[in-house]
C-alpha positions as CSV (number, residue, x, y, z in Angstrom):
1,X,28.9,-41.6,29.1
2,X,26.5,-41.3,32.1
3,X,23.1,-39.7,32.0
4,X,24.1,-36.2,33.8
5,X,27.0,-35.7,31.5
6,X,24.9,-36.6,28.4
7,X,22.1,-34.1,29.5
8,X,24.8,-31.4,29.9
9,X,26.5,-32.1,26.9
10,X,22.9,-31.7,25.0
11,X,22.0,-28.3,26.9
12,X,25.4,-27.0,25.8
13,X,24.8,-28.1,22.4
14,X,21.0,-26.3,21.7
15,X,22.6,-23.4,23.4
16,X,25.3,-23.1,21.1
17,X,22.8,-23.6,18.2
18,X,21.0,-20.8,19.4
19,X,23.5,-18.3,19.6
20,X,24.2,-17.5,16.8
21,X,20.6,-16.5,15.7
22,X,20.5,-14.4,19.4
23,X,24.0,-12.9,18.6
24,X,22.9,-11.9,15.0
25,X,19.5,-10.0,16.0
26,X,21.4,-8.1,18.7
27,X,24.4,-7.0,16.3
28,X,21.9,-6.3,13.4
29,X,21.9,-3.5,12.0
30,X,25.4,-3.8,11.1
31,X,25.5,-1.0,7.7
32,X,22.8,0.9,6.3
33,X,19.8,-0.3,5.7
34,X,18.5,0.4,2.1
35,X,14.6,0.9,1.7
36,X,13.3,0.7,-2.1
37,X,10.8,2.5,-2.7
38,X,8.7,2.0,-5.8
39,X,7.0,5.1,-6.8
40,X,9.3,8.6,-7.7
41,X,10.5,11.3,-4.9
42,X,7.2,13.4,-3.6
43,X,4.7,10.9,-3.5
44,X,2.7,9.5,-0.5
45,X,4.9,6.1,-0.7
46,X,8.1,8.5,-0.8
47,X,6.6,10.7,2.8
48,X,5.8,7.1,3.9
49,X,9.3,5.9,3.7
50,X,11.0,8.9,4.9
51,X,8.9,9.3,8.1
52,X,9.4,6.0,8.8
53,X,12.8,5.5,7.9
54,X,14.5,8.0,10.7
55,X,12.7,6.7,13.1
56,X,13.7,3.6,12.5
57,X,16.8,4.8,12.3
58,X,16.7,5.5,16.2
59,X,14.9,2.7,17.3
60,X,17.8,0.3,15.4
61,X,20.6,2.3,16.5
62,X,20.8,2.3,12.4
63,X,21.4,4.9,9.4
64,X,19.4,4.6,6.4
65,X,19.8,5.6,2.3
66,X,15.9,5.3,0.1
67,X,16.5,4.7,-3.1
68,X,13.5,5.3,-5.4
69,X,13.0,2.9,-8.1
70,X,9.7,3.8,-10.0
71,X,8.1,2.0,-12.8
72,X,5.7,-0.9,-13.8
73,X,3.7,-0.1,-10.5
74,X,5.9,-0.5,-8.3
75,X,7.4,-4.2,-9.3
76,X,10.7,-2.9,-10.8
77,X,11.9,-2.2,-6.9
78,X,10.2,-5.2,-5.7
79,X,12.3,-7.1,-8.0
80,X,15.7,-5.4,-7.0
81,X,14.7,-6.3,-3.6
82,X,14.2,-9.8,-4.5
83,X,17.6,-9.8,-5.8
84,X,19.0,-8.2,-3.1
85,X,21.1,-10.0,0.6
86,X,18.7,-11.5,2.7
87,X,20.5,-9.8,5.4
88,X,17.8,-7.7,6.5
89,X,19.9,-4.8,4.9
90,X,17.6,-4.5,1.9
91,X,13.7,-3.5,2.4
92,X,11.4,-3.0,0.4
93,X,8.1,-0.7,0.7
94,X,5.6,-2.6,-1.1
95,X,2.0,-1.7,-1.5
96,X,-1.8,-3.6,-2.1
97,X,-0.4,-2.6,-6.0
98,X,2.7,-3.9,-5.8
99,X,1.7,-7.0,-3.7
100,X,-2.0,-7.8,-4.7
101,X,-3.5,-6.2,-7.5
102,X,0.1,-5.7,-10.3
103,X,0.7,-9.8,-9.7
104,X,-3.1,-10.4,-11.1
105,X,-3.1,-8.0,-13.5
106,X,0.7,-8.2,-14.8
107,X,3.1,-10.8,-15.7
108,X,5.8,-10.8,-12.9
109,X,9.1,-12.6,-12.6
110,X,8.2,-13.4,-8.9
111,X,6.0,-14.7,-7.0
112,X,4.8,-11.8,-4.2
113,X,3.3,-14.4,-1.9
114,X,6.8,-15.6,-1.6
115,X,9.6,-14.4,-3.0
116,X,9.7,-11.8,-0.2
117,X,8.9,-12.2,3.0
118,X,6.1,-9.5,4.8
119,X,7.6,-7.8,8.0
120,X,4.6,-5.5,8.7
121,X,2.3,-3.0,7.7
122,X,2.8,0.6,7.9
123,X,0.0,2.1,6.8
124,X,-3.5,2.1,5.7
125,X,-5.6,4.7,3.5
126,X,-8.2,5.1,1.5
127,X,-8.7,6.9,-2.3
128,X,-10.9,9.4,-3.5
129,X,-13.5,9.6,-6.1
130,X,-14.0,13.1,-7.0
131,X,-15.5,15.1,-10.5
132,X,-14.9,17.9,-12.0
133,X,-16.8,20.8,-10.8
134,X,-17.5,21.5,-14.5
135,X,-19.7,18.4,-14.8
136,X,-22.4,19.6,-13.0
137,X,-23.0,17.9,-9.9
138,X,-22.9,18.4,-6.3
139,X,-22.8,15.1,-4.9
140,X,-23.3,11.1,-5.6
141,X,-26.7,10.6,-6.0
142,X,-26.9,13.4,-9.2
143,X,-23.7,12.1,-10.3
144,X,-25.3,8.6,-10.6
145,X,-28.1,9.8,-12.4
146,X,-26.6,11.8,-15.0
147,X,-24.0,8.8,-15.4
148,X,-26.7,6.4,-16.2
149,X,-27.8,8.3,-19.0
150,X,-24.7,8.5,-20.8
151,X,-24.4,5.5,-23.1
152,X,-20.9,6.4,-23.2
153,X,-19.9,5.8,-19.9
154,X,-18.1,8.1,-18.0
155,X,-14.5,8.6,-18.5
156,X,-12.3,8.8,-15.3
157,X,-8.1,8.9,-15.3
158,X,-5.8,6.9,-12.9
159,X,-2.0,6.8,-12.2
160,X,-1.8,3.1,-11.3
161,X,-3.6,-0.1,-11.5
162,X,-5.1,-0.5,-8.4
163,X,-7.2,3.0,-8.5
164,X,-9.3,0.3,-11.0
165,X,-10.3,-1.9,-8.4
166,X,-12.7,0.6,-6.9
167,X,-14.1,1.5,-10.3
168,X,-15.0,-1.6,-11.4
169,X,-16.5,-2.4,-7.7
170,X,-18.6,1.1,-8.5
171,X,-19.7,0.0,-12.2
172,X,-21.1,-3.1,-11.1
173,X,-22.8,-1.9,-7.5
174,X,-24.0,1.6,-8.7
175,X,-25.0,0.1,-12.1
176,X,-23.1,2.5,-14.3
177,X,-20.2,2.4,-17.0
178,X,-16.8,3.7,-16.1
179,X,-13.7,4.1,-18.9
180,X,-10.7,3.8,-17.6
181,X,-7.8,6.6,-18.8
182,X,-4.3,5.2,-17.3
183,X,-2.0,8.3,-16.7
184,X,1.9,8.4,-15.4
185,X,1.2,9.8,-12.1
186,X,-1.5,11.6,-9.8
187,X,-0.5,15.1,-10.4
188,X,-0.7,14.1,-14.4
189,X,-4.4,12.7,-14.1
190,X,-5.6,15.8,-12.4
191,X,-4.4,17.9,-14.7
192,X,-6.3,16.0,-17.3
193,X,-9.3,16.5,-15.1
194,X,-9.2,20.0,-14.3
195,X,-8.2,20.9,-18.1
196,X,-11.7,19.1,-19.0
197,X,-10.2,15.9,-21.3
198,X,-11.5,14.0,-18.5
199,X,-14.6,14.2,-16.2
200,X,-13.2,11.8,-13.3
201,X,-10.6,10.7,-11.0
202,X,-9.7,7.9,-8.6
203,X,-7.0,9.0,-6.5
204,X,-5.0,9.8,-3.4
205,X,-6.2,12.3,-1.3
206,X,-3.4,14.9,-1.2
207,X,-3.4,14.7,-5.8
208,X,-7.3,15.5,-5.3
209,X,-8.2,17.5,-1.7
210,X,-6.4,20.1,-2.5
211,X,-8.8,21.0,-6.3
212,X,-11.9,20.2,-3.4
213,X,-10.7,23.0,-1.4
214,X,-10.4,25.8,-4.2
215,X,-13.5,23.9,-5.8
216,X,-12.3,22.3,-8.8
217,X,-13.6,19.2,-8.0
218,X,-16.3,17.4,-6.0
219,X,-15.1,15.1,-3.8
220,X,-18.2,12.3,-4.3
221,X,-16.9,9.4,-1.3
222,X,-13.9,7.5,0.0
223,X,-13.4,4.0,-1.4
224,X,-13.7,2.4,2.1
225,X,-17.0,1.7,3.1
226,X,-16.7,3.9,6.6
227,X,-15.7,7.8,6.6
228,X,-11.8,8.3,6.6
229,X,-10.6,9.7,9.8
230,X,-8.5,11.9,8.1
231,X,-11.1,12.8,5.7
232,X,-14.3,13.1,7.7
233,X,-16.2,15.3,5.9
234,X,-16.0,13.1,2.8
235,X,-18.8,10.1,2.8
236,X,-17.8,6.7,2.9
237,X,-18.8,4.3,0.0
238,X,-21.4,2.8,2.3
239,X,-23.2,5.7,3.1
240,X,-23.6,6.4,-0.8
241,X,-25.3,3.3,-1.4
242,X,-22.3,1.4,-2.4
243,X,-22.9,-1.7,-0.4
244,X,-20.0,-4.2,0.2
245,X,-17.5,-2.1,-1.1
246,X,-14.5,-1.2,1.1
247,X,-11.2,-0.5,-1.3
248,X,-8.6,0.6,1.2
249,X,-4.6,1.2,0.2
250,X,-2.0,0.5,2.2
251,X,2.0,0.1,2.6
252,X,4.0,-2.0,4.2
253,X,8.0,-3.3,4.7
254,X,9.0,-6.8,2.9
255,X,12.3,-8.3,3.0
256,X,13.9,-10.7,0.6
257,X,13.0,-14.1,1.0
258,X,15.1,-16.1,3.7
259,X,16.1,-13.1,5.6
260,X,16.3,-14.8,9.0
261,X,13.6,-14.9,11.3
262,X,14.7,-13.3,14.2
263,X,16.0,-10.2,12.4
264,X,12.1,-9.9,10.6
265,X,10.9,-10.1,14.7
266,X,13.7,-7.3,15.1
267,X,12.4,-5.2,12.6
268,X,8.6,-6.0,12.8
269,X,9.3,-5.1,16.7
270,X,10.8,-2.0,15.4
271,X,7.9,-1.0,13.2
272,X,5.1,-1.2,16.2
273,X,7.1,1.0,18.1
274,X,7.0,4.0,15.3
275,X,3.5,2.9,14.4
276,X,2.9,4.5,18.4
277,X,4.6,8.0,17.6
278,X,1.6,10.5,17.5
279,X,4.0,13.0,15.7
280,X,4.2,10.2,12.9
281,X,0.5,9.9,12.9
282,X,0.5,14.1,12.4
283,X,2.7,14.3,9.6
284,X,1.1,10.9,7.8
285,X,-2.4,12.5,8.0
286,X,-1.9,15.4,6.2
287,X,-1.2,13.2,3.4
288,X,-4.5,11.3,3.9
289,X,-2.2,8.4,5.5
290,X,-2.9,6.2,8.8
291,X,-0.3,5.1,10.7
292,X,-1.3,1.1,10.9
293,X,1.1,-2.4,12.4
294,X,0.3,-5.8,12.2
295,X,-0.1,-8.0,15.0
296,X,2.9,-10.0,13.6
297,X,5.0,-11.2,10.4
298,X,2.8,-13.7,10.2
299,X,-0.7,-12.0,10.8
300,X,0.8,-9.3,7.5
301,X,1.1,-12.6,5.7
302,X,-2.3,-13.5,6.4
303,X,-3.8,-10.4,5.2
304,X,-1.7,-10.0,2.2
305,X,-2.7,-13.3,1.2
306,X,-6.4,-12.7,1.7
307,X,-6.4,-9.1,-0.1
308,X,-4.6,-11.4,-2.7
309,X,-7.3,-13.7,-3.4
310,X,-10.1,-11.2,-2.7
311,X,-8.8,-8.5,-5.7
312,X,-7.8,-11.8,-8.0
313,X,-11.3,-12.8,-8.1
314,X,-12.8,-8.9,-8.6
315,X,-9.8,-8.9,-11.4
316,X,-10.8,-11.8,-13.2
317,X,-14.5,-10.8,-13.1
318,X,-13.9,-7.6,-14.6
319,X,-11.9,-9.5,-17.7
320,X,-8.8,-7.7,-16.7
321,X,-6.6,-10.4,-15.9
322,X,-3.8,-12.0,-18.6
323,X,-4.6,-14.0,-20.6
């Protein structure tokens, strides 16, 4: 065989290995693509999904079904996703709970660094602290002060595990003790609060904004350290005093592991593009919600992986990891 006909016969060859991977991304979607979602119908993950998933829907050229699979914070979708093809026909809306804070604080069957495989974040939010208004404050510096002279502590309610994070970050910082009161769901935790079992909630903004509005509760500061954009007549933790403390939320799409690479470009691709529709970023903020990509699959990794080993150690510190 001469040189010229080897060199063509190896060009040919690469090419035809790369085809089907280029014939595969254009063709995809080829059926609907299912989105798990981990939390029940009504909730910010729920809006989340739905906005996004009809956009999608016309960027892909695709037609989508959710499927709401609630339970154990999250991990019960997260492990039907894990299950599922990795065919880029199965995603999954995973959170920080679902991703970070659930793997330290739970036994899980899987591993979420890499059992599925990050495609981008969607969005980015931060939580509420508020009180009742029956407590008798107006703002964080009384509500310090009258919380350090309870020997008790203050008791505050939650709907999931990763409210705690905050609340062990304020215990230690502010110097105060908070009891944590698990609860179902947001809309059960503030009626604890505004019945008066409880004094406290740690929460998303549209379970507690709309009690600050009728004035039911005081809204005390955001769990990031700057103001919310969405919330900017709320302080940030920062301007409270609570230095180093910045406690965001946020969602973002996974896929089972080994769902090829240039399909998780396709979709990550996708994702930037609805990340850049301002009427997305309008119907997301109502909900206390910021629209938010990622740079790339790999830069989602990178910061799931870091928030990972950032909560694990505030997890362990606070004794609240398994034994």
């Amino acid at each position: 065989m001469n040189r010229r006909r080897f060199l063509h016969g190896s060009i040919s060859a690469a090419a035809a290995a790369l085809w089907p991977a280029a014939s595969r991304a254009q063709q995809y979607p080829t059926k609907l693509i299912r989105y798990l979602v981990g939390f029940p119908p009504g909730g910010s993950a729920d809006l989340t999904m739905r906005q996004f998933a009809f956009r999608l829907d016309a960027v892909l050229g695709a037609k989508n079904v959710i499927e709401n699979v609630a339970g154990a914070s999250s991990t019960l979708a997260a492990v039907q996703t894990v299950r599922a093809e990795p065919d880029g026909h199965t995603l999954y809306l995973g959170s920080n709970v679902s991703q970070v804070i659930a793997p330290a604080m739970l036994r899980l069957s899987y591993d979420p660094l890499t059992a599925l495989v990050p495609i981008s974040q969607v969005t980015t939010s931060s939580s509420l602290v508020a009180i009742s208004a029956g407590y008798g404050v107006k703002n964080w510096a009384e509500f310090v002060a009258k919380a350090k002279a309870d020997p008790n502590g203050v008791f505050y309610g939650t709907s999931n595990v990763g409210f705690q994070i905050p609340a062990v970050q304020i215990s230690k910082i502010a110097g105060i003790k908070l009891v944590n009161v698990p609860f179902k769901g947001g809309a059960e935790t503030v009626t604890a609060v505004l019945g008066g079992n409880i004094p406290m909630i740690i929460g998303t903004p549209p379970t507690i904004l709309p009690h600050v509005e009728s004035g039911a509760l005081v809204a005390l500061c955001t769990t990031s350290a700057e103001r919310s954009s969405v919330m900017p007549n709320i302080p940030g933790a920062a301007e409270v005093g609570l230095t180093g403390m910045d406690s965001i939320s946020w969602f973002g799409l996974f896929a089972p592991a080994k769902t090829p690479a240039d399909i998780v470009a396709k979709l990550h691709a996708a994702i930037q593009t609805v990340v850049a529709d301002k009427s997305l970023h309008q119907a997301l903020g109502k909900e206390g919600l910021v629209p938010k990509g990622s740079e790339s699959p790999e830069a989602f990794a990178r910061f799931q992986k870091k928030e990972y080993e950032d909560n694990t150690a505030i997890i362990r510190e606070a004794g609240l990891a398994p034994n």
